[in-house]
Backbone as CSV, one residue per row, in Angstrom:
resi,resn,N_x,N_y,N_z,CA_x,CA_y,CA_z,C_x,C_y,C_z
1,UNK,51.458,-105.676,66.520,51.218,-104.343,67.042,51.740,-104.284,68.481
2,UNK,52.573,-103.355,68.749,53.093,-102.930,70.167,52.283,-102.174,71.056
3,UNK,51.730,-102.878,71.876,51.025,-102.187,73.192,51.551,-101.743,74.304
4,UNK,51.771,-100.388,74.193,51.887,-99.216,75.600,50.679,-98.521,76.239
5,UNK,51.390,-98.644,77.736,50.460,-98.017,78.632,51.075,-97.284,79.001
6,UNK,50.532,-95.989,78.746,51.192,-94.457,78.828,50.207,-93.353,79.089
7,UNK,50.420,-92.000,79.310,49.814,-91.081,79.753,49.473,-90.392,78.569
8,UNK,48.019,-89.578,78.118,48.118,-88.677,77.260,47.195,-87.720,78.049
9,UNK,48.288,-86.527,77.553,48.157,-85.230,78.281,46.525,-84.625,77.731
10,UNK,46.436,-83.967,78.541,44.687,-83.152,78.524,44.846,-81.905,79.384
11,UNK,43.853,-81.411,79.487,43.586,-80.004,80.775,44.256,-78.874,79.797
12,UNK,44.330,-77.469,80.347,44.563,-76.623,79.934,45.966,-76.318,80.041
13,UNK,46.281,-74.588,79.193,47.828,-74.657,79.515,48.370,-73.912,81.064
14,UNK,49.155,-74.945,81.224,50.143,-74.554,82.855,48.660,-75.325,83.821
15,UNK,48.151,-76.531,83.291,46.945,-77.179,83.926,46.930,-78.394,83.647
16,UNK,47.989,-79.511,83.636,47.947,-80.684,83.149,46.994,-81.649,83.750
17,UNK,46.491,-82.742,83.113,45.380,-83.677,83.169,45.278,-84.667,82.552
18,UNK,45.747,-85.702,83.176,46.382,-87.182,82.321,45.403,-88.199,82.261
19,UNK,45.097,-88.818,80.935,44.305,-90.011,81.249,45.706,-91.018,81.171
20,UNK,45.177,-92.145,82.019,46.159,-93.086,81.495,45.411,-94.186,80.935
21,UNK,46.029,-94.614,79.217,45.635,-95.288,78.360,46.829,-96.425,77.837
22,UNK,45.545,-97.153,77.053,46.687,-98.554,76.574,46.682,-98.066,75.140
23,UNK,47.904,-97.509,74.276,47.753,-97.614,73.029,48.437,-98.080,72.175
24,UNK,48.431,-98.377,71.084,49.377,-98.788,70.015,50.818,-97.848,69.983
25,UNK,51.441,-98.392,70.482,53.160,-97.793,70.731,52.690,-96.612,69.372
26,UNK,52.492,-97.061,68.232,53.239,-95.830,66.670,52.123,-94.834,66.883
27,UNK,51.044,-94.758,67.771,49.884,-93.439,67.851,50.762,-92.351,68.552
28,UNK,49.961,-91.230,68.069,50.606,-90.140,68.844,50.040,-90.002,69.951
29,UNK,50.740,-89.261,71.301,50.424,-89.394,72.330,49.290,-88.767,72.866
30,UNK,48.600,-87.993,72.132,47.414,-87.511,72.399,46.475,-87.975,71.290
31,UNK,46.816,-88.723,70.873,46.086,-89.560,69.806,44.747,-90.492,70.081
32,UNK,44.657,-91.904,69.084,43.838,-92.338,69.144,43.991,-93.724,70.035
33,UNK,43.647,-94.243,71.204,43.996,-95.375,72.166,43.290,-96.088,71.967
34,UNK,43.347,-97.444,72.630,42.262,-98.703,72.635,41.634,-98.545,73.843
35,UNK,42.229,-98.059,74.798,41.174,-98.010,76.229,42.046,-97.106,76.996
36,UNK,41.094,-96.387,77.936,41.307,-95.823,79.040,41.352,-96.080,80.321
37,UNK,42.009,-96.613,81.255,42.447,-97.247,82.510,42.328,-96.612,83.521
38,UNK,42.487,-95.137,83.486,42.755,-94.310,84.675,43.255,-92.775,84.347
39,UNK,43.105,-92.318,85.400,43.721,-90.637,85.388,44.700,-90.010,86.267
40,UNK,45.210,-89.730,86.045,46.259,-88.845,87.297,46.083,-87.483,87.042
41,UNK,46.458,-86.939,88.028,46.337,-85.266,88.272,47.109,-85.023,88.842
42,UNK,48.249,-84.286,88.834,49.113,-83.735,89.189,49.259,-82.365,90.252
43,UNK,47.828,-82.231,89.853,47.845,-80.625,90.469,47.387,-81.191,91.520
44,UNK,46.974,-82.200,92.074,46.693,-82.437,93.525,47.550,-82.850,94.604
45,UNK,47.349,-82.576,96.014,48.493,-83.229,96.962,48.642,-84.517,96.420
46,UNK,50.292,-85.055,96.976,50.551,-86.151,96.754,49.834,-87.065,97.095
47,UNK,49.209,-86.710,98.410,48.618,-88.224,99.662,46.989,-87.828,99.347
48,UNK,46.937,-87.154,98.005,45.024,-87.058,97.964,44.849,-88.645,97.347
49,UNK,43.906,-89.280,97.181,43.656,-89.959,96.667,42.985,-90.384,95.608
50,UNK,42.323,-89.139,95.462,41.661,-88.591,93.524,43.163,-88.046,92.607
51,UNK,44.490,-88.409,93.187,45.664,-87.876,92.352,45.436,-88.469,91.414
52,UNK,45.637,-90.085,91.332,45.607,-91.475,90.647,44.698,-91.828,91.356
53,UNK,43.716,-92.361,89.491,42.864,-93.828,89.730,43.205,-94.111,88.228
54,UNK,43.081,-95.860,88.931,43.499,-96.733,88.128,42.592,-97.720,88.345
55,UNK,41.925,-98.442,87.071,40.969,-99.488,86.738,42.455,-100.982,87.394
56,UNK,42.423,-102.078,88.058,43.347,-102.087,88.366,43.655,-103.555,87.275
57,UNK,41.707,-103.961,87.527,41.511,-105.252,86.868,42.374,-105.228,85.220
58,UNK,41.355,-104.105,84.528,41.832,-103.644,83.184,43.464,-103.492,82.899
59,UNK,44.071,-102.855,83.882,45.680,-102.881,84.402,46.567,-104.457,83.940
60,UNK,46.136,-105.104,84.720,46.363,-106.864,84.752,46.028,-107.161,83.678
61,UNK,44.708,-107.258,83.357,44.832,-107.650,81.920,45.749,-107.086,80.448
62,UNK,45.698,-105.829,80.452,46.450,-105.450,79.607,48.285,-105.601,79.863
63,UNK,48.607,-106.133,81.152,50.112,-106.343,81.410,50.274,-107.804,80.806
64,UNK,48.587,-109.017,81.195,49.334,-110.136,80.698,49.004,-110.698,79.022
65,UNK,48.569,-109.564,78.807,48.480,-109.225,77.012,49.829,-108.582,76.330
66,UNK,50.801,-108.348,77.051,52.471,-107.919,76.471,52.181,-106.500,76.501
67,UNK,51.560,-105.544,77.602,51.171,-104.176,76.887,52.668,-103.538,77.893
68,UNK,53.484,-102.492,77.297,54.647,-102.222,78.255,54.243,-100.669,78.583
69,UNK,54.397,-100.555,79.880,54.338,-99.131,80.934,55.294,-98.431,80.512
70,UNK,54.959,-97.314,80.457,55.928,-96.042,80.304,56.401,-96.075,81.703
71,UNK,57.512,-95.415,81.436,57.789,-95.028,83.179,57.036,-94.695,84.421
72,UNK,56.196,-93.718,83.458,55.713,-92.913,84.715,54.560,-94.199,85.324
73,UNK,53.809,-94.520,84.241,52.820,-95.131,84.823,53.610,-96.894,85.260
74,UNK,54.702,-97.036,85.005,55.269,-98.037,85.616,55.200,-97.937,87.739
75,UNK,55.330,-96.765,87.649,55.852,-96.269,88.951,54.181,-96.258,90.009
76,UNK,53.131,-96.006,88.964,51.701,-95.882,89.367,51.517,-97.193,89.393
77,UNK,52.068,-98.492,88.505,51.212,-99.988,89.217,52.374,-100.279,89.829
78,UNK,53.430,-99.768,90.161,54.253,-100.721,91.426,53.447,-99.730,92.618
79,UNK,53.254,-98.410,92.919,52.414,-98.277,93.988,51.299,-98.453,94.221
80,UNK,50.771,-99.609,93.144,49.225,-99.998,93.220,49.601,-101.488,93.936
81,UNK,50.283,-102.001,93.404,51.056,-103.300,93.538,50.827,-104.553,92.606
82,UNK,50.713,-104.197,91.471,50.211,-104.279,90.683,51.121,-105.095,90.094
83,UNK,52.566,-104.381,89.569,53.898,-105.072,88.815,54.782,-104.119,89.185
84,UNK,56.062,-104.785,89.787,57.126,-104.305,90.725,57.792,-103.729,89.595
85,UNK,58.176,-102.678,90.267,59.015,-101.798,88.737,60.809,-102.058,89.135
86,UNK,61.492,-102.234,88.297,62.723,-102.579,88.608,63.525,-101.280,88.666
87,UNK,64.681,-101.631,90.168,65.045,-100.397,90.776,65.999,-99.648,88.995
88,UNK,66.565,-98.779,89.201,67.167,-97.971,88.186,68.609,-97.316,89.002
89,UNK,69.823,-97.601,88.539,70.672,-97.157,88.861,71.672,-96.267,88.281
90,UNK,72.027,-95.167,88.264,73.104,-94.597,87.365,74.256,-93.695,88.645
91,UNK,75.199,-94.650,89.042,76.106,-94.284,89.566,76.670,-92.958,89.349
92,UNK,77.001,-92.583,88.387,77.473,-91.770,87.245,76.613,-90.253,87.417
93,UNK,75.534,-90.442,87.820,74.176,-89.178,87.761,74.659,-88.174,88.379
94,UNK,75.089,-88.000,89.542,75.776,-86.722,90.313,76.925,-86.393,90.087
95,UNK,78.076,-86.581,89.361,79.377,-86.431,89.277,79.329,-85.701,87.845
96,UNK,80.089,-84.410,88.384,80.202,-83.216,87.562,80.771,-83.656,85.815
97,UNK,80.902,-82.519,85.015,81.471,-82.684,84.016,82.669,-82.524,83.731
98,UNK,82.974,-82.568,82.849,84.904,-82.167,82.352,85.007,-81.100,82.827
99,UNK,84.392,-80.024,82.060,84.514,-78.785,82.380,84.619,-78.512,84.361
100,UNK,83.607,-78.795,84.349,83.596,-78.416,85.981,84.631,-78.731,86.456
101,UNK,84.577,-80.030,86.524,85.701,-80.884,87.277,87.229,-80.198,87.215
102,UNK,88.010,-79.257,85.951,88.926,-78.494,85.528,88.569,-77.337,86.511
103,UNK,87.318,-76.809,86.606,86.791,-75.473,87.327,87.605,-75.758,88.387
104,UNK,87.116,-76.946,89.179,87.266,-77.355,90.323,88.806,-77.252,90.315
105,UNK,89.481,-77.642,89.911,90.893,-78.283,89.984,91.756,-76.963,90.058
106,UNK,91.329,-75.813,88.865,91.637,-75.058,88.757,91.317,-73.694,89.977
107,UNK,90.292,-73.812,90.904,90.114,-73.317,92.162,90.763,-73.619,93.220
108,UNK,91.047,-75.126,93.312,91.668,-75.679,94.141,93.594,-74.723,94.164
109,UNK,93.834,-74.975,93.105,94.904,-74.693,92.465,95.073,-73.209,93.361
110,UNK,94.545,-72.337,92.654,94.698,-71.008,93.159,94.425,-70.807,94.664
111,UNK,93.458,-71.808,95.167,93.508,-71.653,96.943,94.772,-71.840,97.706
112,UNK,95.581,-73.259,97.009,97.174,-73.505,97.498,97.735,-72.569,97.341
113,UNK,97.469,-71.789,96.342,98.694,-70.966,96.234,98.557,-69.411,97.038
114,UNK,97.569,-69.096,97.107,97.014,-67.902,98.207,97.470,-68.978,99.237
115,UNK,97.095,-69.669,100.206,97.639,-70.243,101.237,99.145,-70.579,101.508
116,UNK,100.070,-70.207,100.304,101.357,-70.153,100.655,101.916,-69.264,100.889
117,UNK,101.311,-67.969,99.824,101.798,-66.577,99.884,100.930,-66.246,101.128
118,UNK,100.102,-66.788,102.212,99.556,-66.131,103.088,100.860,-66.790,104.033
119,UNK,101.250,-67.812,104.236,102.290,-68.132,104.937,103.568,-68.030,104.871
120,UNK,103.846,-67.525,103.779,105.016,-66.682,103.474,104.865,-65.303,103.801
121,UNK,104.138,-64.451,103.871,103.880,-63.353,104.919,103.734,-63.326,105.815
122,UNK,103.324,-64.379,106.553,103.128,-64.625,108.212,104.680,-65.285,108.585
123,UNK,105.543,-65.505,107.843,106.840,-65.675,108.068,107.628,-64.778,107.870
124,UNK,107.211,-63.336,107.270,107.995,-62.586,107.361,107.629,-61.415,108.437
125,UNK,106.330,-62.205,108.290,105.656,-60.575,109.477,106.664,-61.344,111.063
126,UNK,106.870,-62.578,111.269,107.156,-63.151,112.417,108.585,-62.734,112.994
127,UNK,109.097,-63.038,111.717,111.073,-61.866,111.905,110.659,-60.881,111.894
128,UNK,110.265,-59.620,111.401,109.735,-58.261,111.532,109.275,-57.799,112.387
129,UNK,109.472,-56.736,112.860,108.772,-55.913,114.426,107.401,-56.130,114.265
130,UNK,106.231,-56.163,115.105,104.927,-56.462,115.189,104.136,-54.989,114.374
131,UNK,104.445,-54.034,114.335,104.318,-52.596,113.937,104.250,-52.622,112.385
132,UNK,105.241,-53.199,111.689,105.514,-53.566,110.371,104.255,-54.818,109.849
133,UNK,103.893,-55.455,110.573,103.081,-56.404,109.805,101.780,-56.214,109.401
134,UNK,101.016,-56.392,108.670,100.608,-56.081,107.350,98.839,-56.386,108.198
135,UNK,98.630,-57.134,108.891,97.518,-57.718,109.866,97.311,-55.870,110.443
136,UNK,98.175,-55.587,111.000,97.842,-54.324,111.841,97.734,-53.319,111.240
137,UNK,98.188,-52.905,110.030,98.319,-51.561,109.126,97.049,-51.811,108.484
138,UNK,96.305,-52.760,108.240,94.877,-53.063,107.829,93.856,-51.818,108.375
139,UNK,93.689,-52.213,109.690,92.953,-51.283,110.475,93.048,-50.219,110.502
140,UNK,94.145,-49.568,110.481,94.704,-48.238,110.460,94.275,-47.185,109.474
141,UNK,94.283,-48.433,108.262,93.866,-47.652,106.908,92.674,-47.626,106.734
142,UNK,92.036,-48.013,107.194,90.428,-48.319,107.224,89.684,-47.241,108.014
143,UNK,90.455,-46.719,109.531,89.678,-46.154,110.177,89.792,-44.527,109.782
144,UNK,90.538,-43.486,109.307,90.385,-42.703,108.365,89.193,-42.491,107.164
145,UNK,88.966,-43.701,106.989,88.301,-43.996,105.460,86.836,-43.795,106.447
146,UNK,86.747,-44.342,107.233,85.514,-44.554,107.958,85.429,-43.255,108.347
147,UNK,86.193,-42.554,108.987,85.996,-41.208,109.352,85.637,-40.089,108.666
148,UNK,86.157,-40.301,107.422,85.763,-39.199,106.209,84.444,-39.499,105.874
149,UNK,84.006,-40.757,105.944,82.857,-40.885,104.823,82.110,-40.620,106.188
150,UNK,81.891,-40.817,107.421,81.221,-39.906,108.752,81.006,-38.659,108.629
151,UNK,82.386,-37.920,108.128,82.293,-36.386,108.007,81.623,-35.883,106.437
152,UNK,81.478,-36.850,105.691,80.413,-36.716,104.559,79.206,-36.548,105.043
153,UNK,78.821,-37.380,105.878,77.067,-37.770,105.517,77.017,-36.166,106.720
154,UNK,77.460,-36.011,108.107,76.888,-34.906,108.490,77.123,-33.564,107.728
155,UNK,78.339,-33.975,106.988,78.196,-31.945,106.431,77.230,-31.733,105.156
């Protein structure tokens, strides 16, 4: 028989309330356990100290009986100090997907190319009289537009 020490959920809904128990790995998780060790609560500050309790003795014994920690409560006896939980690495965890990564490539893409046609207009505005370039006729067209929609709101 496979012995886990794992959490089974309790409390109400959107109100979680964990005992933590040692049970036969094939029970269901709100099922039937061999013992109860401790509780966590979630809904409390981190640094309360009614978050987690843990029997610590009962803990030890059931680790040097082959019983294996779920994660979570792996993480509750390495901050008991109980049994050091081994670090976890996935290099891989932050780095986008295919898709994205194409998104990306494909943004990139279209920024070069607005940044050439912006410098290929700033090379033609540069031979061209200052009057003609495209920077100054901006404003021009704008301040009309601004003026009408002025002479909207008072009439």
């Amino acid at each position: 028989m496979a012995i886990a020490m794992r959490l089974s959920r309790g409390g109400a809904k959107k109100r979680p309330y964990y005992r933590i128990v040692v049970a036969d790995s094939r029970a269901p998780r709100d099922g039937k356990y061999l013992e109860q060790i401790g509780t966590y609560n979630p809904l409390l500050a981190k640094d309360d100290p009614a978050r987690i309790k843990l029997d610590e003795d009962r803990a030890r014994h059931w680790l040097s009986v082959g019983a294996q920690p779920s994660d979570r409560v792996a993480r509750f006896l390495d901050a008991a100090g109980i049994r050091e939980r081994e670090t976890r690495s996935n290099p891989q965890k932050g780095e986008p997907g295919e898709k994205a990564k194409e998104r990306a490539e494909e943004k990139a893409e279209k920024a070069r190319e607005a940044e050439e046609a912006a410098k290929a207009a700033a090379a033609e505005a540069a031979g061209a009289p200052a009057e003609e370039a495209p920077a100054e006729e901006a404003p021009a067209e704008e301040a009309p537009a601004e003026a009408a929609g002025e002479e909207k709101a008072e009439g």
